[in-house]
PAZALO-429581 format. One line per field, with one value per residue (C-alpha): residue number from 1; residue in one letter; x, y, z. Coordinates in steps of 0.05 Angstrom, whole numbers. Example, Ala and Ser with C-alpha at 12.3 -4.5 7.8 and 13.67 -1.06 7.14 Angstrom:
2
pos <- 1, 2
code <- A, S
east <- 246, 273
north <- -90, -21
up <- 156, 143
***
This chain:
643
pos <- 1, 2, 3, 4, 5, 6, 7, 8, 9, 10, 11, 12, 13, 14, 15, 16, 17, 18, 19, 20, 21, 22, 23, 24, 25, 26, 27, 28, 29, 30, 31, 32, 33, 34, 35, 36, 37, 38, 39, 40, 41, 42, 43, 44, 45, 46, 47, 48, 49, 50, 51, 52, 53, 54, 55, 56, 57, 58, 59, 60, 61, 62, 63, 64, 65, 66, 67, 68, 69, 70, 71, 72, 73, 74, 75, 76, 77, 78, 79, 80, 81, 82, 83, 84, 85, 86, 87, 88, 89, 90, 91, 92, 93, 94, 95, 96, 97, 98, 99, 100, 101, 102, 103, 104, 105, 106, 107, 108, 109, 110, 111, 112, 113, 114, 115, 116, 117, 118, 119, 120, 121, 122, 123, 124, 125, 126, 127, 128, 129, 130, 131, 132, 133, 134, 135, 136, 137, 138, 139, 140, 141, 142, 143, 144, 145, 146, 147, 148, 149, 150, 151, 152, 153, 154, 155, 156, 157, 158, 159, 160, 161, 162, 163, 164, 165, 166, 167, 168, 169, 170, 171, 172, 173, 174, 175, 176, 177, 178, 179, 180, 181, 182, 183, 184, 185, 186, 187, 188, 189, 190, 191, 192, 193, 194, 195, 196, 197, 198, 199, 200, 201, 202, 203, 204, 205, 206, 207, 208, 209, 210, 211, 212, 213, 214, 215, 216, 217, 218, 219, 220, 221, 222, 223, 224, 225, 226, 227, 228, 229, 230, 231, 232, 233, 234, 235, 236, 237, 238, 239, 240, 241, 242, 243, 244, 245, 246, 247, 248, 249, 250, 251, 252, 253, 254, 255, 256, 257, 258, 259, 260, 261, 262, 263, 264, 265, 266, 267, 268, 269, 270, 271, 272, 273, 274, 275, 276, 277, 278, 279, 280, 281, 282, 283, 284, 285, 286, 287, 288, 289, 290, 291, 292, 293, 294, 295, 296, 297, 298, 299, 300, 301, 302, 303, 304, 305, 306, 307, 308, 309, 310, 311, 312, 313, 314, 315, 316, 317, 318, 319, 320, 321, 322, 323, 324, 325, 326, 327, 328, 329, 330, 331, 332, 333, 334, 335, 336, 337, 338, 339, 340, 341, 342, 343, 344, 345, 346, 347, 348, 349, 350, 351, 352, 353, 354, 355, 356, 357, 358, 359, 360, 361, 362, 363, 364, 365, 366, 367, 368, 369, 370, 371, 372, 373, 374, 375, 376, 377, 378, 379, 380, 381, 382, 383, 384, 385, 386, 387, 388, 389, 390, 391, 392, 393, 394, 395, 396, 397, 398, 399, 400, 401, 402, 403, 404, 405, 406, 407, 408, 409, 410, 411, 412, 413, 414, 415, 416, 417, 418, 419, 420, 421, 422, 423, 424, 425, 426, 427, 428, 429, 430, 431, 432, 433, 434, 435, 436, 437, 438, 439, 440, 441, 442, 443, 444, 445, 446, 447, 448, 449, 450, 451, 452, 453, 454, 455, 456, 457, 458, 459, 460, 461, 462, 463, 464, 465, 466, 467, 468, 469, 470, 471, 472, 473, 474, 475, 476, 477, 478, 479, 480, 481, 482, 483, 484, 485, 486, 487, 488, 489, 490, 491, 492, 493, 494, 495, 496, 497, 498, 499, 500, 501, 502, 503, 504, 505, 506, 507, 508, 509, 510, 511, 512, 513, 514, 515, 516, 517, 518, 519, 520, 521, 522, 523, 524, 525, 526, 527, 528, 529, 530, 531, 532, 533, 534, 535, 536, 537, 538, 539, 540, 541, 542, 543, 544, 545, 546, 547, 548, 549, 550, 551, 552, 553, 554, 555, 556, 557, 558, 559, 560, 561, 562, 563, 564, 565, 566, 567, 568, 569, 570, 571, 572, 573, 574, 575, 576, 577, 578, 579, 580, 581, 582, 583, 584, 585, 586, 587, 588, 589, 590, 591, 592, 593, 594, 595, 596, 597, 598, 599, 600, 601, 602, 603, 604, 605, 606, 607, 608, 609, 610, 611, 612, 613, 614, 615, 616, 617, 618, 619, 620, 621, 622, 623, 624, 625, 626, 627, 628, 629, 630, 631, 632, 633, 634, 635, 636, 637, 638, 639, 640, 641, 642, 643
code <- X, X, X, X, X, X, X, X, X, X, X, X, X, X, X, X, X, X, X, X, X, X, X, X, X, X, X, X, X, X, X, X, X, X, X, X, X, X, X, X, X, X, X, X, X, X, X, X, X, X, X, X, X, X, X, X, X, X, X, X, X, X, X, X, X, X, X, X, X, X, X, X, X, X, X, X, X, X, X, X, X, X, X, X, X, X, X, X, X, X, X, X, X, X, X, X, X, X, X, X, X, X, X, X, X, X, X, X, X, X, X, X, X, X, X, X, X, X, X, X, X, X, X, X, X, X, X, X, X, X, X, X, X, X, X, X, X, X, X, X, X, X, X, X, X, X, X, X, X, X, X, X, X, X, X, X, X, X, X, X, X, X, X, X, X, X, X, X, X, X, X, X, X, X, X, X, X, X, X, X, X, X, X, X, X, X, X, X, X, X, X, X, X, X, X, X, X, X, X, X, X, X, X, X, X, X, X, X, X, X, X, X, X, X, X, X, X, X, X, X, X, X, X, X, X, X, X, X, X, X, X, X, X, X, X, X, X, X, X, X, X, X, X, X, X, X, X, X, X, X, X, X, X, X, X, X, X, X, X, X, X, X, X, X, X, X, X, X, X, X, X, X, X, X, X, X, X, X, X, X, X, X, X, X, X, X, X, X, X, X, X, X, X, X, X, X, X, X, X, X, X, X, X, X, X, X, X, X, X, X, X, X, X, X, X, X, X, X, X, X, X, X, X, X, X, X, X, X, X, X, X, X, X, X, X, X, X, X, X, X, X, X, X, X, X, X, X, X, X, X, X, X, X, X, X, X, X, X, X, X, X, X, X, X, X, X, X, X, X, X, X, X, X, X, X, X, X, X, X, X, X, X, X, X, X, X, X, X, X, X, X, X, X, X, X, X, X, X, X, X, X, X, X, X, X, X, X, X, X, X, X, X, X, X, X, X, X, X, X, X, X, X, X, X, X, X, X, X, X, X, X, X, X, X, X, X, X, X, X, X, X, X, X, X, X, X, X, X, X, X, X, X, X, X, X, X, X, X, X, X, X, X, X, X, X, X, X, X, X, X, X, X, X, X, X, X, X, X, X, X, X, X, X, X, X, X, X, X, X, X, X, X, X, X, X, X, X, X, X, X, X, X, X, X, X, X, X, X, X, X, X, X, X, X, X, X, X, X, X, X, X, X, X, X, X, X, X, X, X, X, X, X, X, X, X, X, X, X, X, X, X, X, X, X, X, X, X, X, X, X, X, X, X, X, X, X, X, X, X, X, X, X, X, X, X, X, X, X, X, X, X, X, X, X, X, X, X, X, X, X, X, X, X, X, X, X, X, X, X, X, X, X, X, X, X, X, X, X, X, X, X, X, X, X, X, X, X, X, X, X, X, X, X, X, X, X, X, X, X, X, X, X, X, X, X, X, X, X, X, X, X, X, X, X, X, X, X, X, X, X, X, X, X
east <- 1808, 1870, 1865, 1945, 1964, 2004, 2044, 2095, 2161, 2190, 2255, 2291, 2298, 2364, 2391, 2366, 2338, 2394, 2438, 2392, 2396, 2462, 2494, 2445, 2461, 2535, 2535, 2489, 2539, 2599, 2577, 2552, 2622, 2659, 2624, 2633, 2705, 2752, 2809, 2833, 2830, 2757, 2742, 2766, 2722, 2671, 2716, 2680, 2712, 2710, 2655, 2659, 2605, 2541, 2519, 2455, 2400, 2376, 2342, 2366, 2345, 2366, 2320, 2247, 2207, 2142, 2118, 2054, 1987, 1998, 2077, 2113, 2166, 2231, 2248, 2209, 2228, 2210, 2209, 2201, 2133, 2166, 2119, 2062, 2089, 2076, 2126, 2111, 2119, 2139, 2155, 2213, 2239, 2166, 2160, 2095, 2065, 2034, 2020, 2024, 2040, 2006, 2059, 2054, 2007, 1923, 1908, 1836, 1841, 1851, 1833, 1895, 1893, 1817, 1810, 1830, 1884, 1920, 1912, 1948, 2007, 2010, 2001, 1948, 1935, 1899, 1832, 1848, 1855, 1920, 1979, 2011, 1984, 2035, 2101, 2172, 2198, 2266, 2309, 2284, 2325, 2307, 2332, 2387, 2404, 2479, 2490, 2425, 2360, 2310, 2251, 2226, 2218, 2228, 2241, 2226, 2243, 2193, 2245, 2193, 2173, 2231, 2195, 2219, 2165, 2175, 2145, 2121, 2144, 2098, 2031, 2067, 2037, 2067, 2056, 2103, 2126, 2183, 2191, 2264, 2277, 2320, 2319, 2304, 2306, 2316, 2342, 2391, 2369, 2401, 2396, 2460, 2480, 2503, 2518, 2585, 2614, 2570, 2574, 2539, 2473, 2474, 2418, 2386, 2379, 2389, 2373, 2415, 2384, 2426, 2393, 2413, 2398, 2432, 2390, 2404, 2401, 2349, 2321, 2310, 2306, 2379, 2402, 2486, 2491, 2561, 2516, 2474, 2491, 2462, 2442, 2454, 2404, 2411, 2336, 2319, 2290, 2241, 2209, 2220, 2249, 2315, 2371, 2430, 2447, 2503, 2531, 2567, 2592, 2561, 2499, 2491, 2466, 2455, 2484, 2517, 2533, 2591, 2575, 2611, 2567, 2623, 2619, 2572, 2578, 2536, 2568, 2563, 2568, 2570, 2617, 2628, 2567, 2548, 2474, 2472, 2499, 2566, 2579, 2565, 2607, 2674, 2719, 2761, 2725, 2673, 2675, 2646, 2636, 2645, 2619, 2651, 2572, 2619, 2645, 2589, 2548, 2607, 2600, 2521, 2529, 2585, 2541, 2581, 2533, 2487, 2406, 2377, 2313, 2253, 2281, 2308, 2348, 2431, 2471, 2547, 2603, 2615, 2640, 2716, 2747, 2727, 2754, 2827, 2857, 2845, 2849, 2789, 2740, 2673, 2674, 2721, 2719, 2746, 2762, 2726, 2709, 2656, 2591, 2595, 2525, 2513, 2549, 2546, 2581, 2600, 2577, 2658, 2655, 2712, 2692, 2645, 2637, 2624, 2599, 2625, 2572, 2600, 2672, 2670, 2700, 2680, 2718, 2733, 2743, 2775, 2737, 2796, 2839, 2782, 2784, 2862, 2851, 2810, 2861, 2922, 2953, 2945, 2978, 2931, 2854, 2855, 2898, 2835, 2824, 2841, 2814, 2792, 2785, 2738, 2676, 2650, 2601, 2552, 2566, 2513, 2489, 2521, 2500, 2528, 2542, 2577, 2631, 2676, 2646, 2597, 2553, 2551, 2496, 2518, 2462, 2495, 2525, 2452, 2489, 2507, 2575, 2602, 2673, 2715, 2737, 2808, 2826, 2808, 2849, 2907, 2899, 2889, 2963, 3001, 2981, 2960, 2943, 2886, 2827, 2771, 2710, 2680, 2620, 2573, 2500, 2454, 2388, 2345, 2339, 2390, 2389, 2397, 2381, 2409, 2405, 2415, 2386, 2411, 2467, 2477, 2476, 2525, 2489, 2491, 2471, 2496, 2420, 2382, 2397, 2341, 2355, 2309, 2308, 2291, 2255, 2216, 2210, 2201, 2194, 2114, 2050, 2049, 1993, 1995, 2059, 2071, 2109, 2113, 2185, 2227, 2248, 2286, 2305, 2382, 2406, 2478, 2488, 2534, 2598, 2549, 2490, 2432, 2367, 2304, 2245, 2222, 2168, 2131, 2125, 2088, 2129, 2166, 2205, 2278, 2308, 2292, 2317, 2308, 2311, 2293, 2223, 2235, 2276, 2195, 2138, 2077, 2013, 1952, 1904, 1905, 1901, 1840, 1871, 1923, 1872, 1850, 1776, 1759, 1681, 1692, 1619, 1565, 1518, 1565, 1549, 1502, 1495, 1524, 1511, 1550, 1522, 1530, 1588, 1566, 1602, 1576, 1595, 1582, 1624, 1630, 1623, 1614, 1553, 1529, 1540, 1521, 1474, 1413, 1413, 1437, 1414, 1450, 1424, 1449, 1504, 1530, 1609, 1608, 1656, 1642, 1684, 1687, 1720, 1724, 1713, 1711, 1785, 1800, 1850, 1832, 1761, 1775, 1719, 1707, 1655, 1636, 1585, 1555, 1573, 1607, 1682, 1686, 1716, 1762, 1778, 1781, 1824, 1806, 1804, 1830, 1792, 1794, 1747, 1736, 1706, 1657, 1607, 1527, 1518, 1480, 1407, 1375, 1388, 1457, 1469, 1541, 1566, 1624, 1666, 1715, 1675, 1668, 1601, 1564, 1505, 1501, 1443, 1483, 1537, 1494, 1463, 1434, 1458, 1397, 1413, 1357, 1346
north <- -1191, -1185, -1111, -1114, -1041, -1033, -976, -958, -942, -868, -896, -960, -997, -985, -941, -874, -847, -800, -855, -907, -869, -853, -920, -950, -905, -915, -982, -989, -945, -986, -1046, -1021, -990, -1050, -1093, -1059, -1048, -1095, -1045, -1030, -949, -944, -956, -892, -843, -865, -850, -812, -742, -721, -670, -614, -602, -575, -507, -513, -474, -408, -345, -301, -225, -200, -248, -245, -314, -293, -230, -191, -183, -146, -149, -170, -220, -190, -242, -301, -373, -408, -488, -553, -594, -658, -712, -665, -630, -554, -501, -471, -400, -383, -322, -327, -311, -332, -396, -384, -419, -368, -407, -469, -460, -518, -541, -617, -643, -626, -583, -575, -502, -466, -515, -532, -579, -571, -506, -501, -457, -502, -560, -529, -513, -582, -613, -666, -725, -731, -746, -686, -715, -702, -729, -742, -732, -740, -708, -704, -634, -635, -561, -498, -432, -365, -319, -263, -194, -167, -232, -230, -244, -191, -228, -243, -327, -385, -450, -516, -596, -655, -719, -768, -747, -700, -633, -566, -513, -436, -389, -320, -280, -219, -269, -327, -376, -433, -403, -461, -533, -570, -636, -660, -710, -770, -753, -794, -767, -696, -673, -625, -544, -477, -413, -376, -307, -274, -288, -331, -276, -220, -189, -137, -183, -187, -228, -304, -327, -401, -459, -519, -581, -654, -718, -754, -837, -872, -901, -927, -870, -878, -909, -986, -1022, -1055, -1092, -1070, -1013, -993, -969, -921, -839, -782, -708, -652, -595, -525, -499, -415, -374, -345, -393, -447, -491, -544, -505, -563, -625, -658, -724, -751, -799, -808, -785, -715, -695, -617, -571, -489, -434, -385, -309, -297, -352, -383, -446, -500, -563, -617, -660, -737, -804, -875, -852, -926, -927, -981, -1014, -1047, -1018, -1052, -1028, -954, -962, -992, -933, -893, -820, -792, -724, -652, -640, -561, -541, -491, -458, -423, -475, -522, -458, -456, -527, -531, -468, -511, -562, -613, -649, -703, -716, -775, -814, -763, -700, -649, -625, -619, -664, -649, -701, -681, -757, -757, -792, -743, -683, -696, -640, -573, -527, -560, -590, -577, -604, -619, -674, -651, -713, -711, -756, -821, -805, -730, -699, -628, -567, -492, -433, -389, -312, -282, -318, -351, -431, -484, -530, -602, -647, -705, -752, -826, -779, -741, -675, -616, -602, -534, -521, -458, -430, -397, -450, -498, -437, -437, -521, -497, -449, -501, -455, -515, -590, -618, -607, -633, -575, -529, -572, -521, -555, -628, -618, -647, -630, -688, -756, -747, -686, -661, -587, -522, -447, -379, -328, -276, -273, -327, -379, -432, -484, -552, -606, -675, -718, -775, -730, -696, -622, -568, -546, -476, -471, -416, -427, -389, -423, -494, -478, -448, -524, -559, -519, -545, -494, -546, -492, -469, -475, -477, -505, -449, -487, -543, -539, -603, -603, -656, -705, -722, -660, -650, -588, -530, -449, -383, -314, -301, -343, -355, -281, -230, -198, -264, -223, -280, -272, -336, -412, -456, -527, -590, -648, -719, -741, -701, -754, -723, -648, -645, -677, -750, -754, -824, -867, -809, -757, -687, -654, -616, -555, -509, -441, -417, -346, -349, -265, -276, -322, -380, -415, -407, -450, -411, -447, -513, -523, -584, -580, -634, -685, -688, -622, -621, -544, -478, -405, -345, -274, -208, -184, -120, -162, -190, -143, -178, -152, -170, -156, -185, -142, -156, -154, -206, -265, -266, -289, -243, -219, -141, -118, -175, -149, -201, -252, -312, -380, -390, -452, -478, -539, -588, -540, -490, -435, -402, -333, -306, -248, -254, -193, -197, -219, -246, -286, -242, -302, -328, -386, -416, -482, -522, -599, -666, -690, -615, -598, -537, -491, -445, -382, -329, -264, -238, -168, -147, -102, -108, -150, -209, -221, -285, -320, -394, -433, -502, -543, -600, -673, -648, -649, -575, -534, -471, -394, -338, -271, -202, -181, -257, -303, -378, -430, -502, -551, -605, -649, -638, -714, -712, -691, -639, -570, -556, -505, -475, -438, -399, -439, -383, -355, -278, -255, -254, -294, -368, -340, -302, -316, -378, -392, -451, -499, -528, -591, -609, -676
up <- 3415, 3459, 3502, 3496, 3486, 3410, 3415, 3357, 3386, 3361, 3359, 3331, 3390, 3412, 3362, 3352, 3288, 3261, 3275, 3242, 3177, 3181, 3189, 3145, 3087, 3094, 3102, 3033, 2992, 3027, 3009, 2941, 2913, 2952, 2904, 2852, 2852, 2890, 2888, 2956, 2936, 2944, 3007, 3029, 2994, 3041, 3104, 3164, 3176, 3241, 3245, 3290, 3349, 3305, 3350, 3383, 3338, 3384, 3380, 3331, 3335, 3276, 3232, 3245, 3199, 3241, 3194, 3225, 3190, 3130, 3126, 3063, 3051, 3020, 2979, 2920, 2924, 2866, 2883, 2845, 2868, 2854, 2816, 2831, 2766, 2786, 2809, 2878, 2895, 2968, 3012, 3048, 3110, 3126, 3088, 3065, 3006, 2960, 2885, 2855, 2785, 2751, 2682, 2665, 2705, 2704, 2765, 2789, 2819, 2768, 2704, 2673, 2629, 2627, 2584, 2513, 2523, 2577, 2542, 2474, 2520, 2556, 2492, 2463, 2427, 2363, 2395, 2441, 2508, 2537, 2518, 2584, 2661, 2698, 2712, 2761, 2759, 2792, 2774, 2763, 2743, 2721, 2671, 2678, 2659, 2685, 2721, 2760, 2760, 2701, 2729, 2659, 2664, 2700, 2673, 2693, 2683, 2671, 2699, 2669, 2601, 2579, 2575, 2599, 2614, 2612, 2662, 2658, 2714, 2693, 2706, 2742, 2689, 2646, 2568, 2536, 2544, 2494, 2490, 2480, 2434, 2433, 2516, 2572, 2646, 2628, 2698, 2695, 2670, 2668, 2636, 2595, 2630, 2573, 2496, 2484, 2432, 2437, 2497, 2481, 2496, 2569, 2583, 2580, 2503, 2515, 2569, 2575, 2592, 2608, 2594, 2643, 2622, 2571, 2508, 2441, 2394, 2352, 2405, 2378, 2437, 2430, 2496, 2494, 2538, 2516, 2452, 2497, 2493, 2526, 2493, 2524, 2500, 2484, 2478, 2454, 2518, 2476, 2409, 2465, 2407, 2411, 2385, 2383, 2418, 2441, 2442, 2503, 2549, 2613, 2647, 2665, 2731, 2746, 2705, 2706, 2663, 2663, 2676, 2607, 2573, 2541, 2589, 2611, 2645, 2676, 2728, 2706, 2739, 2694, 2656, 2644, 2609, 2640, 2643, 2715, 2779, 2781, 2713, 2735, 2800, 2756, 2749, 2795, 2774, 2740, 2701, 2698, 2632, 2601, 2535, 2494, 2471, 2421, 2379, 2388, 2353, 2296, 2283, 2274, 2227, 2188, 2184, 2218, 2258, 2246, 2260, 2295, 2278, 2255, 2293, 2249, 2312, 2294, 2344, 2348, 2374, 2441, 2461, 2494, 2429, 2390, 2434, 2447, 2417, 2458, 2393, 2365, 2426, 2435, 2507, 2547, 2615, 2676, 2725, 2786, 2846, 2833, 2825, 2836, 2854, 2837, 2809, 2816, 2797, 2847, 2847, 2839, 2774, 2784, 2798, 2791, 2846, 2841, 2912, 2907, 2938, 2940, 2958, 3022, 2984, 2935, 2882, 2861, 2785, 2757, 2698, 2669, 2662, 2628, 2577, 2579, 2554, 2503, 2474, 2481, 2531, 2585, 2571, 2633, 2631, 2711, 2724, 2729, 2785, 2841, 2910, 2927, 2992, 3047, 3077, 3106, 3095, 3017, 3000, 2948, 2930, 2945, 2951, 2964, 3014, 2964, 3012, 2989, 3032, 3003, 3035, 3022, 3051, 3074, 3059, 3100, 3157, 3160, 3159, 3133, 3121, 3107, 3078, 3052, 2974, 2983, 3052, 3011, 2948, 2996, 3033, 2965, 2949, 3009, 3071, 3125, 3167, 3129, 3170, 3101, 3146, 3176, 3212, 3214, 3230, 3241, 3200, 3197, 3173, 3105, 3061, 2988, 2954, 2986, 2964, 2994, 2978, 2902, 2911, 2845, 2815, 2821, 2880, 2928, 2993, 3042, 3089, 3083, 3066, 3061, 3053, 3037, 3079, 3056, 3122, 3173, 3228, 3302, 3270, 3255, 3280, 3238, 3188, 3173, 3130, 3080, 3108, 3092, 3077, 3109, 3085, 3138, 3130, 3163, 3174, 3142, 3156, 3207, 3219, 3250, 3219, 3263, 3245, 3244, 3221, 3185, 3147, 3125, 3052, 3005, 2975, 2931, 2915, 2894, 2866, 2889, 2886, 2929, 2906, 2920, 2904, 2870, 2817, 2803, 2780, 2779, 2745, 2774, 2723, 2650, 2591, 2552, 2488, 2509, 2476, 2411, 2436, 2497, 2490, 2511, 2524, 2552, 2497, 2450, 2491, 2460, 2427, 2358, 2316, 2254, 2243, 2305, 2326, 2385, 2416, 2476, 2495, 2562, 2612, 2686, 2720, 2797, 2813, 2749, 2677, 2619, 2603, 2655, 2613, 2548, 2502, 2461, 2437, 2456, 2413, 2397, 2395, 2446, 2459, 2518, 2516, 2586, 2594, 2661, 2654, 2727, 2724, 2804, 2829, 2870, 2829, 2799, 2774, 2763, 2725, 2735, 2699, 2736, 2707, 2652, 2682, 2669, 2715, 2715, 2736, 2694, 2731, 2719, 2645, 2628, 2584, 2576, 2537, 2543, 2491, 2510, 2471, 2500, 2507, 2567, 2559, 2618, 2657, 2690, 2739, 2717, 2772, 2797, 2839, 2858, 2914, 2894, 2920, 2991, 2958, 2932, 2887, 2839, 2794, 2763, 2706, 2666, 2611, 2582, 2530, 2493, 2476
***
C-alpha cells in the first residue's frame, strides 16, 4: 500500500466554493433557457446585477440567540422536515429544536403509525398495514383570526403522495390527513383569512392547495402532454374534506390568500404545458394565477362543474379560454416573468409578490386592481402589475418586515436582499432616483425559503428573518457525504441585516413560519374523556376474550402497569389498550413489547392501543421505554402467549 498522504482539498482547486456554485448554476440555467428558446430576448433575464458590498455579519447587542438556563423563546417556528414527512417545532431566536411532529411518515418515538389510532389517521390498506411510508412535506401555514395567527392548526403538504395533514395547535399532534384526488405533486398550501362574502367570519374556513404536475385527467396513462391539467384544491379547515377543484393551465408552485378572502393565487411555470424541459422553457412568461373563491363557490352551487374519474369532487373551468371575459371569470392570469418561484402577500394588504427565479426581478401585483379586472372596471389584467423591478441573480421567496420593506433570497447570488415596495413601484413608474434596495447580506450557501417573525399577518413585527440554505459547506464539523442544512437566523430590527446564528438542521426542510408564543396555548395534559376507550380506574384493567379476539386493558401510573402480567394464546387477534393516568406534565409513558414491533408513548391522561396477532409462543417483558422512574425494575410486566 502506497503511504502517499490523500487529503481532500476544501476548495475546488482554483476556484473557490461560492464561486463554484455560483457560476455553475448560472451557466446550467444559461445554457438551459438558451436552448430552449433561440430568441435573442432571453438571454437577458439571466443578466448579473451588480450587487452591492454584503456588510460583514457582527455582534449585535440588541438580539441575544444564546438564552440562559430556564429562559423562554418569544416566538414558535413551525418547519417542514422535508422527505422525513414530520413538521418540526423550533424556538426561535435560539434555534432550538423542540418536537417533531410525526404526519405521513411512521415515527419510532412516539409510535405513529404503530398504534391504532395513528394508523386510522395516516390511513391503511385493506389488510391493515399502511397505505403509504413515505412522504415530502414542502409548505406549511397556519390558520388566522383578524389577519393573524388564532393558534388553532397548522397545515401541512405531502409533495409525493398528494396528502395534506392538519395540526392541532392545542396538543401539537396531526388528528387528520386528505388525500387529493386527481393530484400529483401537491406543493403549494395556504389557509383563507377571512370568508369571501361574509365578513362577518373572520377566521380560516378553507385551505388552498396547487397541484403542481400535469397528468391526464382521469389519469389513463395517455402520452400527449398538451392533454395534461392541473387542480387546484380548496379543502374545509375543519371536516378536512375537498370542497372544489379547479381546472387550469400550468403548474402551480406556492400559493397566497387575500386578507379579505376574496383572492388566491398560485404562481405557475409551464404554462406551455409542455412534457420535456424545452417544452416548459418555450414561452416568453409564465403567470400568477388569482381565483375569484367567490364565483368559483357560485358556480359549484349552480352546478356548473364537472367530476372526474370515481371522485365525486366538483371541478370548475378555470383554464384561460374559458375566462376571457372579466364579468364572468373564475380566475384570472396575471403575466409574470419565466418560471416565477414563490409568492406572498404582503402584511398592508395591498400586494402579492411573485420572485421571479429564471428573471432577476420581483414582481409586485396590486390586489385591487386584479379585483377591478374582475368587475370590468380594468381593459388590461397586466395593469395590476405595479413593479418589475430588480433584485438581483434567482430570486425565489420573500418575507416581511411590516414596514414596507420585504426580503427576497437570491438562490444564485447566495443573499439576501431587502427592498422597499413604494421606492420599487415609484422606480417601476418612472422615478430613476428611487433607491428600492435597501441592503444585501451574504448567507451561505444558495438560499430558498425565507420568513420573518409573522411576516405574513397583520402584525409583521420586522425582528427576526431566518432563511434556509441549500448547502452548509465550511459552516459545521463534516459528518460524512450527507450534509446537514443551513438554516440561519438575521436580525432585520434595524436598517441593516446583521447575521446571528446558523444552525445545522436535517435535510430536507423547505417552509417555515415564526410567530409569537402567546398567539399558541399549549395544554400539557390530555383530558381523559378525549378517547372513547381510556380505562379510568386500574381496577378495569384485564384480559377479555371473544373468541380468538383479545383485548388487554392495563393503566400506567408511575412506577407500575395495572397488570404484573397478562396471557393471551398463540394465534389470538390482540388488541392492547393503555391509559396513562399519571395527570403531571412531563410523565409520558411508553410500552414496548419485545419482538413483536410494538412500540409507543402514552402522555398524561392520553390513551392509545395497538393491535397485534400472538403468533409467537413464550414470555415477553413489555416495558416502558419512556424513561419515567429511577429504577429499571418497575414499570414492567409480562406478556405470556401460550402455546
Amino acid at each position: 500500500m502506497s503511504d502517499k498522504k490523500l487529503d481532500t482539498p476544501n476548495e475546488t482547486v482554483g476556484l473557490g466554493r461560492r464561486r463554484f456554485i455560483n457560476t455553475a448554476a448560472l451557466a446550467g440555467l444559461t445554457v438551459g433557457v438558451a436552448a430552449c428558446n433561440d430568441k435573442p430576448a432571453a438571454a437577458p433575464a439571466a443578466a448579473p446585477a451588480a450587487p452591492a458590498p454584503a456588510p460583514a455579519p457582527t455582534a449585535h447587542a440588541g438580539a441575544n440567540v444564546h438564552l440562559k438556563p430556564g429562559e423562554l423563546d418569544t416566538y414558535y417556528g413551525l418547519w417542514s422536515g422535508g422527505h422525513t414527512g414530520d413538521m418540526r417545532v423550533l424556538g426561535l431566536p435560539s434555534g432550538r429544536e423542540l418536537l417533531r411532529i410525526p404526519c405521513f411518515v411512521p415515527d419510532a418515538l412516539v409510535g405513529w403509525g404503530i398504534t391504532n389510532e395513528s394508523k386510522a389517521v395516516m390511513g391503511t390498506k385493506p389488510d391493515g398495514h399502511l397505505r403509504y411510508t413515505v412522504g415530502d412535506t414542502h409548505h406549511t401555514h397556519a390558520s388566522y383570526k383578524d389577519g393573524n395567527y388564532d393558534g388553532r392548526y397548522a397545515w401541512i403538504n405531502d409533495k409525493i403522495n398528494s396528502r395534506i395533514a392538519r395540526i392541532r395547535l392545542d396538543y401539537f399532534v396531526c388528528d387528520k390527513i386528505t388525500q387529493l384526488p386527481n393530484v400529483q405533486g401537491f406543493h403549494g398550501i395556504f389557509p383563507d383569512k377571512r370568508d369571501p362574502v361574509d365578513q362577518a367570519i373572520n377566521y380560516t374556513t378553507r385551505v388552498f392547495c396547487g397541484g403542481e404536475f400535469s397528468i391526464p385527467l382521469p389519469n389513463a396513462g395517455i402520452e400527449d402532454s398538451s392533454k395534461y391539467r392541473s387542480l387546484f384544491s380548496c379543502v374545509d379547515a375543519e371536516t378536512m374534506e375537498v370542497r372544489w377543484q379547479v381546472l387550469i393551465d400550468g403548474n402551480c408552485d406556492l400559493v397566497a390568500t387575500s386578507f379579505d378572502g376574496k383572492l388566491a393565487a398560485t404562481n405557475q411555470y409551464n404554462t406551455e404545458m409542455g412534457a420535456k424541459y424545452e417544452d416548459m422553457m418555450s414561452a416568453e412568461r409564465d403567470a400568477c394565477l388569482f381565483f375569484n373563491i367567490a364565483r368559483i363557490e357560485e358556480a359549484v352551487k349552480a352546478g356548473k362543474f364537472k367530476t372526474i374519474g370515481s371522485s365525486k369532487v366538483p371541478v370548475v373551468d378555470g383554464t384561460h379560454e374559458a375566462n376571457k371575459d372579466p364579468k364572468t371569470a373564475l380566475t384570472a392570469y396575471v403575466s409574470v416573468p419565466k418560471n416565477p418561484h414563490g409568492v406572498n402577500a404582503s402584511p398592508d394588504q395591498k400586494y402579492f409578490i411573485c420572485a421571479g427565479k429564471l428573471s432577476p426581478t420581483v414582481t409586485v401585483i396590486e390586489l385591487a386592481k386584479v379585483l377591478d379586472w374582475f368587475d370590468g372596471k380594468s381593459e388590461k389584467l397586466d395593469d395590476a402589475i405595479v413593479a418589475e423591478v430588480e433584485v438581483g441573480l434567482g430570486p425565489l421567496h420573500t418575507a416581511f418586515d411590516g414596514r414596507g420593506n420585504a426580503f427576497t433570497t437570491l438562490f444564485l447570488d447566495s443573499q439576501v436582499v431587502k427592498w422597499n415596495i413604494d421606492k420599487a413601484i415609484a422606480f417601476h413608474k418612472g422615478d430613476k432616483n428611487a433607491k428600492y434596495v435597501v441592503d444585501r447580506l451574504d448567507v451561505h450557501y444558495q438560499p430558498g425559503h425565507i420568513n420573518a417573525s409573522q411576516s405574513e399577518t397583520v402584525a409583521a413585527d420586522g425582528k427576526y428573518l431566518a432563511v434556509g440554505c441549500k448547502f452548509s459547506k465550511d459552516r459545521f464539523l463534516p459528518v460524512g457525504p450527507l450534509h446537514a442544512e443551513n438554516e440561519q437566523l438575521i436580525d432585520i430590527s434595524g436598517e441593516k441585516m446583521v447575521l446571528l446564528a446558523d444552525h445545522p438542521v436535517r435535510g430536507e426542510p423547505h417552509d417555515f413560519i415564526i410567530f409569537k408564543r402567546d398567539l399558541v396555548k399549549p395544554k400539557q395534559v390530555y383530558d381523559l374523556d378525549h378517547h372513547p376507550l381510556a380505562i379510568k380506574d386500574p381496577k378495569e384493567s384485564g384480559v377479555f376474550r371473544s373468541g380468538k379476539k383479545v383485548t388487554v386493558k392495563l393503566t400506567s401510573q408511575a412506577p407500575a402497569f395495572s397488570l404484573r402480567e397478562f396471557k393471551v394464546k398463540k394465534g389470538d387477534e390482540v388488541t392492547l389498550i393503555l391509559t396513562n393516568l399519571d395527570k403531571i406534565e412531563d410523565l409520558t409513558h411508553g410500552f414496548a413489547i419485545p419482538n413483536y414491533n410494538v412500540n409507543f408513548i402514552v402522555n398524561p391522561q392520553e390513551t392509545a392501543s395497538v393491535t397485534f396477532v400472538a403468533d409467537q409462543p413464550g414470555v415477553f417483558w413489555c416495558y416502558c421505554t419512556h424513561f419515567c422512574h429511577a429504577l429499571h425494575l418497575e414499570m414492567r410486566t409480562r406478556m405470556i402467549v401460550e402455546a
